[in-house]
PDB file with SEQRES, HELIX, SHEET and CRYST1 records, atoms N, CA, C and O in Angstrom:
SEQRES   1 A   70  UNK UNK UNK UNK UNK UNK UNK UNK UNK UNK UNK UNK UNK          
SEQRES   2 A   70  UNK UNK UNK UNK UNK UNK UNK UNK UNK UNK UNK UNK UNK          
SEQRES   3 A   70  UNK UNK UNK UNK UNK UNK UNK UNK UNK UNK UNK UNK UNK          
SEQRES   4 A   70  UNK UNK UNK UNK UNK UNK UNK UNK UNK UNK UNK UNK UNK          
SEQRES   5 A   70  UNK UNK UNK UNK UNK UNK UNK UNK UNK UNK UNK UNK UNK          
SEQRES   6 A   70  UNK UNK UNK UNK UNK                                          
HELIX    1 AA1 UNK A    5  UNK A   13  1                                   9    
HELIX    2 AA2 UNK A   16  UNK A   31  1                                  16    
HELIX    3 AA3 UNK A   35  UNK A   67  1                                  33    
CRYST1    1.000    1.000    1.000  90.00  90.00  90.00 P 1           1          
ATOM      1  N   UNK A   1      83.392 -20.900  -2.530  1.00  0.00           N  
ATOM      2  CA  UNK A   1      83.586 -21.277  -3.919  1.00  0.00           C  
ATOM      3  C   UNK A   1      85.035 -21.727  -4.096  1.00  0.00           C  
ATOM      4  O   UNK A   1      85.882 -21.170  -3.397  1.00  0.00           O  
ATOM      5  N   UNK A   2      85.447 -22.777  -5.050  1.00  0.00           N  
ATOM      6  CA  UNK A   2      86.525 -23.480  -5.215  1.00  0.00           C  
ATOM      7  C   UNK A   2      87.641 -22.440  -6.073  1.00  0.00           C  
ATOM      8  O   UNK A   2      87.219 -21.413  -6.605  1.00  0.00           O  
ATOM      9  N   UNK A   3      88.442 -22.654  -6.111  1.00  0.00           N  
ATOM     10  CA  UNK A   3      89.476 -21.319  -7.086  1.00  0.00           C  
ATOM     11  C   UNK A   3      89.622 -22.185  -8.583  1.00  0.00           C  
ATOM     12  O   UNK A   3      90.473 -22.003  -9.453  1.00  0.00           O  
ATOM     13  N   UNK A   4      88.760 -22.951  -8.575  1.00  0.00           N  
ATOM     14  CA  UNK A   4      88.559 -23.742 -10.017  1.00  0.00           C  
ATOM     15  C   UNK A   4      87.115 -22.974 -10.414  1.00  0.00           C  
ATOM     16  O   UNK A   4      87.027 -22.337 -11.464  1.00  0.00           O  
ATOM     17  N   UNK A   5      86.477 -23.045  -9.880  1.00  0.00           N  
ATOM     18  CA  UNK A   5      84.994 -22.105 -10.188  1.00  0.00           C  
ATOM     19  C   UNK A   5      85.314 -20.595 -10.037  1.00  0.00           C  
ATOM     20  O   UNK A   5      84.933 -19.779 -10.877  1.00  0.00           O  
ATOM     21  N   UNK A   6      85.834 -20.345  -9.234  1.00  0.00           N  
ATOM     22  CA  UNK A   6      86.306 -18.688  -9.107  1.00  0.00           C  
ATOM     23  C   UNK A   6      87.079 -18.631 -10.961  1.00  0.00           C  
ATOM     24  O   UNK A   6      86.958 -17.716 -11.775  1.00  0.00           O  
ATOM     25  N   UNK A   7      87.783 -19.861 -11.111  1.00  0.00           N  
ATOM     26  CA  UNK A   7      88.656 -18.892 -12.537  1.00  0.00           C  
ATOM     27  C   UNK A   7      87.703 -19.307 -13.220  1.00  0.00           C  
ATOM     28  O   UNK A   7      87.548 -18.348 -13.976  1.00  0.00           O  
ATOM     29  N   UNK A   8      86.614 -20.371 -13.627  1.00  0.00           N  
ATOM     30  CA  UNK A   8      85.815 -20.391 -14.438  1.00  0.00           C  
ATOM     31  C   UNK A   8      84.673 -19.203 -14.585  1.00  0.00           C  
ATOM     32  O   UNK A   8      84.162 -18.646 -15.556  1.00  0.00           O  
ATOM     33  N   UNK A   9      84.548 -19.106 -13.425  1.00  0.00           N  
ATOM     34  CA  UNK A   9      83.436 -17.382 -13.716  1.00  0.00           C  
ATOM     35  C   UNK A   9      84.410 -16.314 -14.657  1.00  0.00           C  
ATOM     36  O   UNK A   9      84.013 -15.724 -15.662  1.00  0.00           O  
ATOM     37  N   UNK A  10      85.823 -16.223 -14.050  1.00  0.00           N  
ATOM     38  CA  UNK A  10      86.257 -14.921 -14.292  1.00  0.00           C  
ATOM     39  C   UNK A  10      86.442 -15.622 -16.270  1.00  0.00           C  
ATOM     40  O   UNK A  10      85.878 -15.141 -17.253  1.00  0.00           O  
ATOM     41  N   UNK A  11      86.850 -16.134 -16.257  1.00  0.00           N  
ATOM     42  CA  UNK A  11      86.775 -16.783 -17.440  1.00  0.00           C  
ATOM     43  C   UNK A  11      85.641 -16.676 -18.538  1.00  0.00           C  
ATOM     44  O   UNK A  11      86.009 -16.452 -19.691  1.00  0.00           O  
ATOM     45  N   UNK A  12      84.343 -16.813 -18.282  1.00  0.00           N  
ATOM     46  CA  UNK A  12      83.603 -16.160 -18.351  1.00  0.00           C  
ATOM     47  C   UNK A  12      82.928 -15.393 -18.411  1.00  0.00           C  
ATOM     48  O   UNK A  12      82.173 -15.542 -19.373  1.00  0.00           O  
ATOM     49  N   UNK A  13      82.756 -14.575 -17.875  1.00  0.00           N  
ATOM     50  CA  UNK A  13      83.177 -12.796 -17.930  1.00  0.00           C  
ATOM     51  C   UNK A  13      84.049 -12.476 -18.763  1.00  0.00           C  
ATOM     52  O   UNK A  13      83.729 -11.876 -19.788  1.00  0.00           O  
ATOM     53  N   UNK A  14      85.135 -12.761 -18.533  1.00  0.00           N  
ATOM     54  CA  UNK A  14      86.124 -12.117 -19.891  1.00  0.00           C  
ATOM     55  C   UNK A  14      85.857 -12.950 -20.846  1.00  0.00           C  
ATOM     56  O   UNK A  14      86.825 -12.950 -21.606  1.00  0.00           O  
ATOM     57  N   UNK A  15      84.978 -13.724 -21.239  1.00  0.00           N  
ATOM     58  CA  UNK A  15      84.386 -14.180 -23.129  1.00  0.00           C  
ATOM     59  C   UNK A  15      82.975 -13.490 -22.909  1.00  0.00           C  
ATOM     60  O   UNK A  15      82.372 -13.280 -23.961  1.00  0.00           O  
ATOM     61  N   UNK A  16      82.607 -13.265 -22.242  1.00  0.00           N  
ATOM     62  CA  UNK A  16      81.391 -12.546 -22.802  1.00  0.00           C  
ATOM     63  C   UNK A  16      81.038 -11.083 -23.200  1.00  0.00           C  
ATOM     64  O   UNK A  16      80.111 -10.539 -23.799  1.00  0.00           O  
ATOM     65  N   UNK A  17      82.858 -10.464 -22.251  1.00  0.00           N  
ATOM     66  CA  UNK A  17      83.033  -9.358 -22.551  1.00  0.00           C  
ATOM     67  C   UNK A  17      83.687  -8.675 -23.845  1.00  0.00           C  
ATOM     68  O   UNK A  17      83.614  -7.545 -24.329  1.00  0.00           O  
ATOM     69  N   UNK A  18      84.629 -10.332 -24.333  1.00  0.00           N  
ATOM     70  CA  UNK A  18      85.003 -10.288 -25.682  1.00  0.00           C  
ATOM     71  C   UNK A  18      84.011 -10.388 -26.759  1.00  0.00           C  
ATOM     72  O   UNK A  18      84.049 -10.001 -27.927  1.00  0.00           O  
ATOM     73  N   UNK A  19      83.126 -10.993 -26.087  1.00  0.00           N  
ATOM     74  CA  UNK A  19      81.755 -11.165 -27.190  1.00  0.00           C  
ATOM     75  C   UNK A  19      81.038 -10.015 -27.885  1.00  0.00           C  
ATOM     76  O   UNK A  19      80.949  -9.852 -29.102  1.00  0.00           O  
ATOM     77  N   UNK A  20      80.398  -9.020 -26.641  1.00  0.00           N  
ATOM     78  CA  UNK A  20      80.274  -7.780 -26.840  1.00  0.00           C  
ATOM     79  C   UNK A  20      81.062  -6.908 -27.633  1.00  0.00           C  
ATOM     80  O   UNK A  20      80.606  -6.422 -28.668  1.00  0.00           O  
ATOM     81  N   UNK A  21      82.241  -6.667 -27.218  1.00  0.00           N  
ATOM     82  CA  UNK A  21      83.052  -6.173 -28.272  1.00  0.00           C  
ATOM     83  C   UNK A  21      83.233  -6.380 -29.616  1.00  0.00           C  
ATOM     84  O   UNK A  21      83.739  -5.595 -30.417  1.00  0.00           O  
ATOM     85  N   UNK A  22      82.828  -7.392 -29.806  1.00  0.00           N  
ATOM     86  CA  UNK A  22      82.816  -8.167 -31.007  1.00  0.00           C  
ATOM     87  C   UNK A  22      81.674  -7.536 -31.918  1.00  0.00           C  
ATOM     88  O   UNK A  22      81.698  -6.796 -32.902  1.00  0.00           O  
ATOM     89  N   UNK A  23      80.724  -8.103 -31.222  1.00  0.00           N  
ATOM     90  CA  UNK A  23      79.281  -7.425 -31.551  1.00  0.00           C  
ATOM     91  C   UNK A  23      79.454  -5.981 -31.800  1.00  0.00           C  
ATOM     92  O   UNK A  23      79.033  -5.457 -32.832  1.00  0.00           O  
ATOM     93  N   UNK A  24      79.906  -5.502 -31.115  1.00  0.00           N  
ATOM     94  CA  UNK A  24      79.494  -4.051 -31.118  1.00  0.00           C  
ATOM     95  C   UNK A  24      80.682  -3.785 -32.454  1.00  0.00           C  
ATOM     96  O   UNK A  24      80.178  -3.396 -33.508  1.00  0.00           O  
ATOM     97  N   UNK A  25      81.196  -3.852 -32.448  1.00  0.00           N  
ATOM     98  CA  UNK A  25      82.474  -3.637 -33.895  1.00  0.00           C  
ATOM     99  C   UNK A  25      81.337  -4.263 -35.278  1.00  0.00           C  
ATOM    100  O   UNK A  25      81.073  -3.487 -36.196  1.00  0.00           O  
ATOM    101  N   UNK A  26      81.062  -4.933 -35.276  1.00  0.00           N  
ATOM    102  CA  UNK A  26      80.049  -6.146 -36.396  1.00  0.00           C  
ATOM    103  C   UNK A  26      78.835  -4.966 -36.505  1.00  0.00           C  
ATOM    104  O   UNK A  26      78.609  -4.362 -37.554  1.00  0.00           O  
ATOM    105  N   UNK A  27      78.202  -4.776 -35.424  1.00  0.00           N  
ATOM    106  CA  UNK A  27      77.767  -3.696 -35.689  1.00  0.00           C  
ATOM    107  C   UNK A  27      77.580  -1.824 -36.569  1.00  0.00           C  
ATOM    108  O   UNK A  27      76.728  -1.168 -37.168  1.00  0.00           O  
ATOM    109  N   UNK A  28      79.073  -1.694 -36.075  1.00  0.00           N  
ATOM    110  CA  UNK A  28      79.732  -0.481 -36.367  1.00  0.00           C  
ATOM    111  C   UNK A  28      79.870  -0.723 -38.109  1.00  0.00           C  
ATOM    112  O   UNK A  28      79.576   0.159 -38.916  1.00  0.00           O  
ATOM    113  N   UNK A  29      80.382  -2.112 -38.499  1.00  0.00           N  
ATOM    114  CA  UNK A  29      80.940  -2.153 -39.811  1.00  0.00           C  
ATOM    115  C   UNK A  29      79.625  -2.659 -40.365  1.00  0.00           C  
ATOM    116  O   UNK A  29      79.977  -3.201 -41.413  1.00  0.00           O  
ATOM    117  N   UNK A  30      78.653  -2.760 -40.292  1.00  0.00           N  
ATOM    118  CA  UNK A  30      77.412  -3.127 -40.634  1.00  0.00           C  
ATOM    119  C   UNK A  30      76.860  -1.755 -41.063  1.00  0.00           C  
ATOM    120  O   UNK A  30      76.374  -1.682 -42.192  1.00  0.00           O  
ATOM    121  N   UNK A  31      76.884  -0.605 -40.243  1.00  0.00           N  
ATOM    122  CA  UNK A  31      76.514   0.520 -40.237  1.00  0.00           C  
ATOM    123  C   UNK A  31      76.695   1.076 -41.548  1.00  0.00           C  
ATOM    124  O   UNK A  31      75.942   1.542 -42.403  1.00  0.00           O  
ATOM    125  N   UNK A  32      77.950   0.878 -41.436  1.00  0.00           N  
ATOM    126  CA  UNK A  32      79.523   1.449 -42.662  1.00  0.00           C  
ATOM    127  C   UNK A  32      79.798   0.795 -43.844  1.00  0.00           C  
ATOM    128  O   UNK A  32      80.707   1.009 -44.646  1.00  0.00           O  
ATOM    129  N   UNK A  33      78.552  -0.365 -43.877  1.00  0.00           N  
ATOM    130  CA  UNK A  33      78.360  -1.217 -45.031  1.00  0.00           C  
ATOM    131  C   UNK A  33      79.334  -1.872 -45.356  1.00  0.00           C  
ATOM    132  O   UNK A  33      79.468  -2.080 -46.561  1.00  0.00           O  
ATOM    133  N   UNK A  34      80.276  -2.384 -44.480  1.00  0.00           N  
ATOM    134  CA  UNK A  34      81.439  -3.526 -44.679  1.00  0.00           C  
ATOM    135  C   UNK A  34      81.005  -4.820 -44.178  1.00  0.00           C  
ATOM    136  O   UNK A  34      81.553  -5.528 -43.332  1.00  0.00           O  
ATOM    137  N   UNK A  35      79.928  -5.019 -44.838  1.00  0.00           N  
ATOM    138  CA  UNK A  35      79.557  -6.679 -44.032  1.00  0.00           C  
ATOM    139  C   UNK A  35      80.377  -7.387 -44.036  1.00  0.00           C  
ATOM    140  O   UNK A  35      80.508  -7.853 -42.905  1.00  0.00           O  
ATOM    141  N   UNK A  36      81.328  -7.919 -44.966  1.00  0.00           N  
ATOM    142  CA  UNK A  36      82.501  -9.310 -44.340  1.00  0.00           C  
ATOM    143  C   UNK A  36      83.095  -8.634 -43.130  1.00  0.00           C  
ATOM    144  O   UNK A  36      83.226  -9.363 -42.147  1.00  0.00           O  
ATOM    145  N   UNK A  37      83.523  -7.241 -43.002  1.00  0.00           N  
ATOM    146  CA  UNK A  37      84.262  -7.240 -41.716  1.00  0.00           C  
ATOM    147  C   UNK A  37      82.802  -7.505 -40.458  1.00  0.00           C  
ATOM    148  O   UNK A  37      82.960  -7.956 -39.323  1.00  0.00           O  
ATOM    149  N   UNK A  38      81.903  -7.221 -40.867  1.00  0.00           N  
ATOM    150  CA  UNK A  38      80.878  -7.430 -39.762  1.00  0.00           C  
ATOM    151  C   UNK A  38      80.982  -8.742 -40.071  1.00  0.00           C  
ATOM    152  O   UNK A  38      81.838  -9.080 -39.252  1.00  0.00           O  
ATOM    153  N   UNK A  39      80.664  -9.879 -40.780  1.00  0.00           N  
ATOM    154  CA  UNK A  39      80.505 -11.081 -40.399  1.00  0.00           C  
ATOM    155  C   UNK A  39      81.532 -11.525 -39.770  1.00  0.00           C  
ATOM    156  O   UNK A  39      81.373 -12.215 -38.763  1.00  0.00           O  
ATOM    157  N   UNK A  40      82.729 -11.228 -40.224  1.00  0.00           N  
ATOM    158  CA  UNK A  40      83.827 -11.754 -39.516  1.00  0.00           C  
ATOM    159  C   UNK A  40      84.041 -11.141 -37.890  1.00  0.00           C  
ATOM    160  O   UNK A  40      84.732 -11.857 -37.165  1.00  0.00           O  
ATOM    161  N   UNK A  41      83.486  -9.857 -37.281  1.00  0.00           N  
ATOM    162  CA  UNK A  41      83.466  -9.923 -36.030  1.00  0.00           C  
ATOM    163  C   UNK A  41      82.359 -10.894 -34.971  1.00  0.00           C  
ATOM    164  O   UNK A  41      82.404 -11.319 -33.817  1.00  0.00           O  
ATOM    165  N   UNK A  42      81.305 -10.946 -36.214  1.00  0.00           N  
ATOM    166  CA  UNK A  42      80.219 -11.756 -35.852  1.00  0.00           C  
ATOM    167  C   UNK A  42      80.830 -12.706 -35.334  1.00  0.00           C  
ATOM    168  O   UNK A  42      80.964 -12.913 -34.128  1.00  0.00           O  
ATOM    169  N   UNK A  43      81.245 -13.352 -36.239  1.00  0.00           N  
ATOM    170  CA  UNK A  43      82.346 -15.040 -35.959  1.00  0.00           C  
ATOM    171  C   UNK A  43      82.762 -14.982 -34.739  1.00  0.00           C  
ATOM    172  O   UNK A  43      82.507 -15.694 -33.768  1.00  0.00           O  
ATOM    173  N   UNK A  44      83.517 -13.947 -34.886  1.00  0.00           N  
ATOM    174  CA  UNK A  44      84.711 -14.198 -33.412  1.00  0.00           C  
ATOM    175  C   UNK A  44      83.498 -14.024 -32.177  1.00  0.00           C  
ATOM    176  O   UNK A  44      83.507 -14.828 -31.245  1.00  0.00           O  
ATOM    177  N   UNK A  45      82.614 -13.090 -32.225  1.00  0.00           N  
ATOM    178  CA  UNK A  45      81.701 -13.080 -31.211  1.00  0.00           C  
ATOM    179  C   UNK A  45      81.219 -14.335 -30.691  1.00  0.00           C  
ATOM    180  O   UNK A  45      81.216 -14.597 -29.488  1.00  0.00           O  
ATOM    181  N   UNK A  46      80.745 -15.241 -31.749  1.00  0.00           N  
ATOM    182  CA  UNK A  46      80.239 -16.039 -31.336  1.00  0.00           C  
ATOM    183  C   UNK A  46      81.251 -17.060 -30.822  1.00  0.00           C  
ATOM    184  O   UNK A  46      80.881 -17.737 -29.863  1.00  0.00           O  
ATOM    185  N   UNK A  47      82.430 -17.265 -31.300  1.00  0.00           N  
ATOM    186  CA  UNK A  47      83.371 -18.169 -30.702  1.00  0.00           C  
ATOM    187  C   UNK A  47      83.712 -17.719 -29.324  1.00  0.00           C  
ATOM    188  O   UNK A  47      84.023 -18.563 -28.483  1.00  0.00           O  
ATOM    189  N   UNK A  48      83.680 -16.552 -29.056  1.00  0.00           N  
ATOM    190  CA  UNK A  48      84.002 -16.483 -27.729  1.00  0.00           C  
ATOM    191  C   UNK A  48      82.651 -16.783 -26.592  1.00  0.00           C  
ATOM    192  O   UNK A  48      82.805 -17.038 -25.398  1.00  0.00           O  
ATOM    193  N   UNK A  49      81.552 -16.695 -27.188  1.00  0.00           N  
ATOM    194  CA  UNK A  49      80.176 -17.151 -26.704  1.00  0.00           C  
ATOM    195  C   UNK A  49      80.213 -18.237 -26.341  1.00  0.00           C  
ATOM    196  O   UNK A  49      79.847 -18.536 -25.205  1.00  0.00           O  
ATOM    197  N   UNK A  50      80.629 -19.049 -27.139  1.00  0.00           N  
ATOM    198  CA  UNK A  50      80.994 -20.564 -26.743  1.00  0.00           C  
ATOM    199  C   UNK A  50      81.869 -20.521 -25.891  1.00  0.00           C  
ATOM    200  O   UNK A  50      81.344 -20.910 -24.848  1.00  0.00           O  
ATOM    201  N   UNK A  51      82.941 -20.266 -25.715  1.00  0.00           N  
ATOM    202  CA  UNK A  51      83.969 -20.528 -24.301  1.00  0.00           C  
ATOM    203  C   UNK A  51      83.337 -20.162 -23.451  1.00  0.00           C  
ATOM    204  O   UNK A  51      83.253 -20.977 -22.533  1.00  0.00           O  
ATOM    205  N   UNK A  52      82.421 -18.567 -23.210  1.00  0.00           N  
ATOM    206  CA  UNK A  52      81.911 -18.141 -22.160  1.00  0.00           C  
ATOM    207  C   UNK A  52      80.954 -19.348 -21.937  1.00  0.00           C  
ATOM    208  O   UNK A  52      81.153 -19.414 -20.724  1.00  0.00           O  
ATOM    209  N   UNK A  53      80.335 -20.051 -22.102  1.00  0.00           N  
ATOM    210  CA  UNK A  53      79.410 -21.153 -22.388  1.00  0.00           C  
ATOM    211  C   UNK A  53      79.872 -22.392 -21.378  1.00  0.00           C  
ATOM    212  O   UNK A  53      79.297 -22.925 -20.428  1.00  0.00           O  
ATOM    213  N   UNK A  54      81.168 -22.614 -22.006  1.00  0.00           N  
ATOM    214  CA  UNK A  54      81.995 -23.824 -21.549  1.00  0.00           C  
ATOM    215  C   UNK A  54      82.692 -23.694 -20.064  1.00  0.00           C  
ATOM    216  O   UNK A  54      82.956 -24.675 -19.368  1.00  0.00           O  
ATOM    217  N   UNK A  55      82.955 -22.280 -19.674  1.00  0.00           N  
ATOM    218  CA  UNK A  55      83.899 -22.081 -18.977  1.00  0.00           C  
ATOM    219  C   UNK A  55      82.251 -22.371 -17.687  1.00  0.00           C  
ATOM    220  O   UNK A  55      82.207 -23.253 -16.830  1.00  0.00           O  
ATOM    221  N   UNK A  56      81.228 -21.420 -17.950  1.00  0.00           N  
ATOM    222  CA  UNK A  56      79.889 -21.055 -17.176  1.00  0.00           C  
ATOM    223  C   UNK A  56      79.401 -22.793 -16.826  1.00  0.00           C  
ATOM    224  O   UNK A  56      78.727 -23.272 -15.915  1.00  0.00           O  
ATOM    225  N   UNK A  57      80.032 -23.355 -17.905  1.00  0.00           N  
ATOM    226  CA  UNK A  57      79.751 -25.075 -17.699  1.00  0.00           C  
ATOM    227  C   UNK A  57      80.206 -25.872 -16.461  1.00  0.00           C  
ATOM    228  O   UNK A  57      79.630 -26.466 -15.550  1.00  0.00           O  
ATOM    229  N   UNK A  58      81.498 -25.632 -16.819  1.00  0.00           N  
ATOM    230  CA  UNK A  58      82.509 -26.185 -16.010  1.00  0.00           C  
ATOM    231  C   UNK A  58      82.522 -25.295 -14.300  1.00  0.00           C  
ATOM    232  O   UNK A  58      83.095 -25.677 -13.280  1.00  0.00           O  
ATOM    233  N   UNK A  59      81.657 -24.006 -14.506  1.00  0.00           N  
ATOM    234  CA  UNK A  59      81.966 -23.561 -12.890  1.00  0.00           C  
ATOM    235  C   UNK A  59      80.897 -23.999 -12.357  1.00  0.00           C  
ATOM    236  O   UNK A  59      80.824 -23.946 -11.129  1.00  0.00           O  
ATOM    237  N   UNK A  60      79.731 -24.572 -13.157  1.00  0.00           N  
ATOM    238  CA  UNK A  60      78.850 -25.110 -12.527  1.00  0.00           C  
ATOM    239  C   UNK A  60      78.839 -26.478 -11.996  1.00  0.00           C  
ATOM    240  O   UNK A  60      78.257 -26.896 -10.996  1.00  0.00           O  
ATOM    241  N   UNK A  61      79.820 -27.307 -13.107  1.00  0.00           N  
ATOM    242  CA  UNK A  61      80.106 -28.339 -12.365  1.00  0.00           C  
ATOM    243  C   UNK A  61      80.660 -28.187 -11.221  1.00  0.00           C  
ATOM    244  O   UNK A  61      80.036 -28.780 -10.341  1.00  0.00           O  
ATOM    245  N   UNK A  62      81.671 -27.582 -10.823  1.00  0.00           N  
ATOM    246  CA  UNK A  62      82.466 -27.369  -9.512  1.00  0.00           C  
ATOM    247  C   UNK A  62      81.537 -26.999  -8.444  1.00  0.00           C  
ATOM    248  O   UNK A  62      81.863 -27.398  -7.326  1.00  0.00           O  
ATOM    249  N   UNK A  63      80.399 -26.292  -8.540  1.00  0.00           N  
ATOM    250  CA  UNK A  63      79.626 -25.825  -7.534  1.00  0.00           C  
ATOM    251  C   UNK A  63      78.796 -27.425  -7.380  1.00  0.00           C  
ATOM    252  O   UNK A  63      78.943 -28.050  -6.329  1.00  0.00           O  
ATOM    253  N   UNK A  64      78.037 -27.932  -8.376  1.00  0.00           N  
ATOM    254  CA  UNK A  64      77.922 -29.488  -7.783  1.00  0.00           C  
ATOM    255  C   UNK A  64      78.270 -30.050  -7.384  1.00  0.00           C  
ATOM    256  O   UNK A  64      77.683 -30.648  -6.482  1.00  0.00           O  
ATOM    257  N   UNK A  65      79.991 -30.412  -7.876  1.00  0.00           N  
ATOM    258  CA  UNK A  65      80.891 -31.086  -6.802  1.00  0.00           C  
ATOM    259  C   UNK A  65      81.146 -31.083  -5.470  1.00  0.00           C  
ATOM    260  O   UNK A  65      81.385 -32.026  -4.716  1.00  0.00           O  
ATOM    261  N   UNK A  66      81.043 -29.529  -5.193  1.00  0.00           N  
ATOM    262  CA  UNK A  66      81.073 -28.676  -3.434  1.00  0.00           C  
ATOM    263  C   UNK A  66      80.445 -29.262  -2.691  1.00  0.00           C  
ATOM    264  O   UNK A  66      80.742 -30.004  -1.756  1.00  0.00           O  
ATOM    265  N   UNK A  67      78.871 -28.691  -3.402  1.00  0.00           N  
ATOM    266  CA  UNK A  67      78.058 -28.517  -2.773  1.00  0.00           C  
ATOM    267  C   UNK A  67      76.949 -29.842  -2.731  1.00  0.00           C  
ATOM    268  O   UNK A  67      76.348 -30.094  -1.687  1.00  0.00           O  
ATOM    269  N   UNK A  68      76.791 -30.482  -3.714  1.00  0.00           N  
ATOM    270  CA  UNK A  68      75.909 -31.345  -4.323  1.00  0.00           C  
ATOM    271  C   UNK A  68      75.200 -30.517  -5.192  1.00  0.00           C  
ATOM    272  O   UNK A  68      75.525 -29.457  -5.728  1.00  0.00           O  
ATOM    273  N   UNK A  69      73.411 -31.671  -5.280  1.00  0.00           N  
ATOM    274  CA  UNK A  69      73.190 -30.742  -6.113  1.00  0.00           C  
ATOM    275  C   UNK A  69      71.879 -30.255  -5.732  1.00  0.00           C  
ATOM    276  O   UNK A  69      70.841 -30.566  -6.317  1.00  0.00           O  
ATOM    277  N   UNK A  70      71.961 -29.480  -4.731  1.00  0.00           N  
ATOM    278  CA  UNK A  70      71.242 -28.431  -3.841  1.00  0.00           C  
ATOM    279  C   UNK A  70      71.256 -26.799  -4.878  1.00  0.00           C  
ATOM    280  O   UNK A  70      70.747 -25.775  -4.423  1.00  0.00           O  
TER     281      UNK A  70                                                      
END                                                                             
């Protein structure tokens, strides 16, 4: 694997792990009946969903590039 796909995984991983966190807080204040603070972790969850998205994009391109597209 290329160290352009190696940082795009890890990259990845760390937004999806921010995602979770996210969630799980959105959650917590959902519980606790503070929905804007839950929507607003919602938000960020999902913005980091998207990078994890983009980054999972881009390491896949690199593995095509390598490898073809086997």
């Amino acid at each position: 694997m290329s160290k352009e796909a190696a940082h795009h995984h890890t990259q990845a991983a760390e937004h999806h792990e921010h995602a979770a966190r996210h969630h799980r807080e959105a959650a917590k204040h959902h519980e606790e009946g503070n929905h804007l603070a839950a929507a607003h972790h919602g938000h960020l969850a999902n913005g980091h969903h998207v990078h994890a998205v983009e980054h999972a994009e881009h390491a896949a391109k690199h593995h095509i590039e390598a490898h073809g597209d086997r």
